[in-house]
Every structure is written in C-alpha cells, then in structure tokens.
N, C-alpha and C positions, 0 to 999 in steps of 0.2 A: 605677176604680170597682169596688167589689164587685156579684157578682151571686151570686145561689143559683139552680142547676141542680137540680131536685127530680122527681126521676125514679118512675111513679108504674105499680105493677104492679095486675093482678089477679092473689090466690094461685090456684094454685101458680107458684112463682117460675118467671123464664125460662130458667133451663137453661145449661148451658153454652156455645153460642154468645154467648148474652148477657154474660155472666163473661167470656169474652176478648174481645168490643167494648171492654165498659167497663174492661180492664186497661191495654189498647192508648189509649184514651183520658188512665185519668191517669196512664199515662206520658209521653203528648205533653205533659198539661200541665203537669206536672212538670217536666219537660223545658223547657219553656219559660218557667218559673217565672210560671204563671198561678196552678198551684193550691196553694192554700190548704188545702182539708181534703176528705177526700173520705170516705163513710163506706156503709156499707149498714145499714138498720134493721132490727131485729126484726122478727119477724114479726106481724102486725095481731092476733093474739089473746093478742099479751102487753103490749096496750096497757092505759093506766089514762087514767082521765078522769074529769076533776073539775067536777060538776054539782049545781048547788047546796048546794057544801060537804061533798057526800057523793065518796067515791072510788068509778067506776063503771069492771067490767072492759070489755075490747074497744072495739073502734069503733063510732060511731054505726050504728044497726041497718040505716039507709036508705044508711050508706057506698057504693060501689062500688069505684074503682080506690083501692089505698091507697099513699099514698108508701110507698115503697122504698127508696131510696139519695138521696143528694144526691154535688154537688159544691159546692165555696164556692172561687168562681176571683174573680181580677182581672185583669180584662182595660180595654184603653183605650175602648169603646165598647160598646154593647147588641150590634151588629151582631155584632161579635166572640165574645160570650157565646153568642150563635143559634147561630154558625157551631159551636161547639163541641157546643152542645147537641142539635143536630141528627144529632149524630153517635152519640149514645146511640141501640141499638136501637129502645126503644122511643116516638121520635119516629115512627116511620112509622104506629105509629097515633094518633100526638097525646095522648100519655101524658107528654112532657117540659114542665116551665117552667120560664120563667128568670123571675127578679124582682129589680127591683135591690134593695144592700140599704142603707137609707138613711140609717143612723148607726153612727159607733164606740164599740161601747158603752158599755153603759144603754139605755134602752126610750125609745122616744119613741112614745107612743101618745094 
C-alpha cells in the first residue's frame, strides 16, 4: 500500500540537523525500495490558491505549520509507514502524517 509522509514546518526552515535526518532517511528508504518519491516544497510565500475562480498569492492568513517536504513510500502496512515517519525530526513535535493513499491514479473524490 501507498502512504504519504507530509512533513509540516514553521518558517524558518529546520536547519541543517534536519537536512541530514531526512537524507539518512530516504536513503534507508531507498535502500529498501520503499520509496517512491521524496521531494521538499517551496517555500509558503510562493504558494497560489485558487478561491473562487480568482488566483490568490500565499497560504491561508489563519495557516500555521506549512507542509514542507513529503515522502510517497510503499510499505506492507500503516505500522510500517509510522515507524518510518517517526523518524523525520519533526515528529517530536507532532508536525509529521501519514495518510494512506487510496487510488492509482485519477481522482476519486
């Protein structure tokens, strides 16, 4: 099963302890041919958003923590997905989720 690991900062980003966790990570996962894609986001003031047909700059005003990086692994179980995601920094303050992801694409909504 797919999950997405969606790793979620407040700016200013973490620094580099953080940047060697998460290198040390998608190599294990890589390594164990979990992952799939791993990426870091832009920064939250080069977002766009589209609200009521109009293109609106930034994130929502009331935002707080913004995603930041994801991973997209496949692992044989949720437990599995934890175990990995726990392992990103910023789990210790309860800034990581996992979600499985529930079709190959196309949109099922």
């Amino acid at each position: 099963m797919k999950y997405l690991i969606l790793i979620y900062r407040d700016p200013p980003a973490a620094g580099r302890p953080a940047h060697e966790a998460h290198a040390a990570l998608a190599r294990d996962l890589a390594g164990g041919g979990e992952l799939i894609a791993a990426e870091t986001l832009a920064d939250p003031t080069q977002t766009k958003r589209v609200h009521a047909g109009r293109v609106v700059d930034g994130p929502p005003p009331d935002a707080g923590a913004q995603p930041a990086a994801f991973y997209l692994v496949e692992c044989e179980t949720l437990d599995c997905a934890i175990e990995h995601a726990a392992r990103a920094p910023e789990a210790a303050a309860g800034r990581v989720e996992v979600r499985p992801v529930l079709c190959r694409g196309g949109l099922e909504m």
